[in-house]
C-alpha positions as CSV (number, residue, x, y, z in Angstrom):
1,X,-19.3,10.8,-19.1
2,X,-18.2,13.6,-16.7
3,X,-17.4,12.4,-13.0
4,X,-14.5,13.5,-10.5
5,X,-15.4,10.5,-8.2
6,X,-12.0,8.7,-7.8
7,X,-12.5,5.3,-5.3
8,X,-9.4,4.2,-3.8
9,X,-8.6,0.0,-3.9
10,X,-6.7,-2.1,-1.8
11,X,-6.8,-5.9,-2.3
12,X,-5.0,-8.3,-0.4
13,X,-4.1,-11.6,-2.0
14,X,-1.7,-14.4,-0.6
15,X,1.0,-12.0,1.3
16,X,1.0,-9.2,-0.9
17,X,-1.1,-5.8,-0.9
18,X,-1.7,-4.0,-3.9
19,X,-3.6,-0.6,-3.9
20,X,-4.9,1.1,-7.1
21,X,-7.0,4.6,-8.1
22,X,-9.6,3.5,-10.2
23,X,-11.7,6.6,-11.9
24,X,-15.6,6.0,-11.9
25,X,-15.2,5.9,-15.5
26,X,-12.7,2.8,-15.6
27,X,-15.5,1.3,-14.3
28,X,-18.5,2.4,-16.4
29,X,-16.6,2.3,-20.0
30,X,-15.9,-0.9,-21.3
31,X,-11.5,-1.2,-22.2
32,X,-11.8,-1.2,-25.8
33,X,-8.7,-3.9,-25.7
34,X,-10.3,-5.5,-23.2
35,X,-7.1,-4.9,-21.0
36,X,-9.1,-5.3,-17.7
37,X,-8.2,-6.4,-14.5
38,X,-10.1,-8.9,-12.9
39,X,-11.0,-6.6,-10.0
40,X,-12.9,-4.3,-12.3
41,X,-14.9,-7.1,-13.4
42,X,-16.1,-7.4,-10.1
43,X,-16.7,-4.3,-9.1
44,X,-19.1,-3.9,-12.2
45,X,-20.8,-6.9,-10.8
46,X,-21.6,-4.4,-7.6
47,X,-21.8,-1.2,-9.0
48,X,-24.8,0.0,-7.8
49,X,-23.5,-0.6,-4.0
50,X,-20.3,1.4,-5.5
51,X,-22.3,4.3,-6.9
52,X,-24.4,4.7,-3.8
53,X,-21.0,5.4,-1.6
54,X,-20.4,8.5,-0.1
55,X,-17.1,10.5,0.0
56,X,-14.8,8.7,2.7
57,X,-17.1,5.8,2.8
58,X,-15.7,2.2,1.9
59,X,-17.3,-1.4,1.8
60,X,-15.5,-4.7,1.7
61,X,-15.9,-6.9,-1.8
62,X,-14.0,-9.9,-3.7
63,X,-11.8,-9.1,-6.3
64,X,-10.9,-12.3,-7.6
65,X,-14.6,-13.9,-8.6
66,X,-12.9,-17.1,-8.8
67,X,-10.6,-16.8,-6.0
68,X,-12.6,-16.7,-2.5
69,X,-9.3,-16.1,-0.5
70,X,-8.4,-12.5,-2.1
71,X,-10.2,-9.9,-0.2
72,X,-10.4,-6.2,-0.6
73,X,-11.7,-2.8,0.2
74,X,-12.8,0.1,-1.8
75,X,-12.9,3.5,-0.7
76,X,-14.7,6.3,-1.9
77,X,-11.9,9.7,-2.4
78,X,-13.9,12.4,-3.8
């Protein structure tokens, strides 16, 4: 798969604020080690509403499926 779309991640959980670059194919292609993070999961969960973002367009979403405080926001790059 050939894509340049980049989506930018912030999550915030208990008093910490993590932000990540996550490539459009990190969330398409399976880890083959299964090394992912939870938030990937759930983005996959909602990845048509991720696909359908435009450039500089972001939506809120939960990162942590089993963790209702965590919140986060996802950000489309390029």
């Amino acid at each position: 798969m050939n894509s340049n779309r980049v989506y930018q991640i912030a999550i915030a959980e208990a008093s910490n604020i993590y932000t990540y670059d996550v490539p459009l194919a990190a969330l398409i292609a399976p880890d083959k080690q299964d090394n992912n993070f939870e938030y990937i999961y759930s983005l996959r969960d909602i990845l048509d509403n991720v696909l359908d973002l435009k450039i500089n367009e972001s939506m809120y979403f939960q990162p942590n499926r089993d963790n209702k405080n965590t919140k986060a926001i996802i950000l489309r790059r390029n």
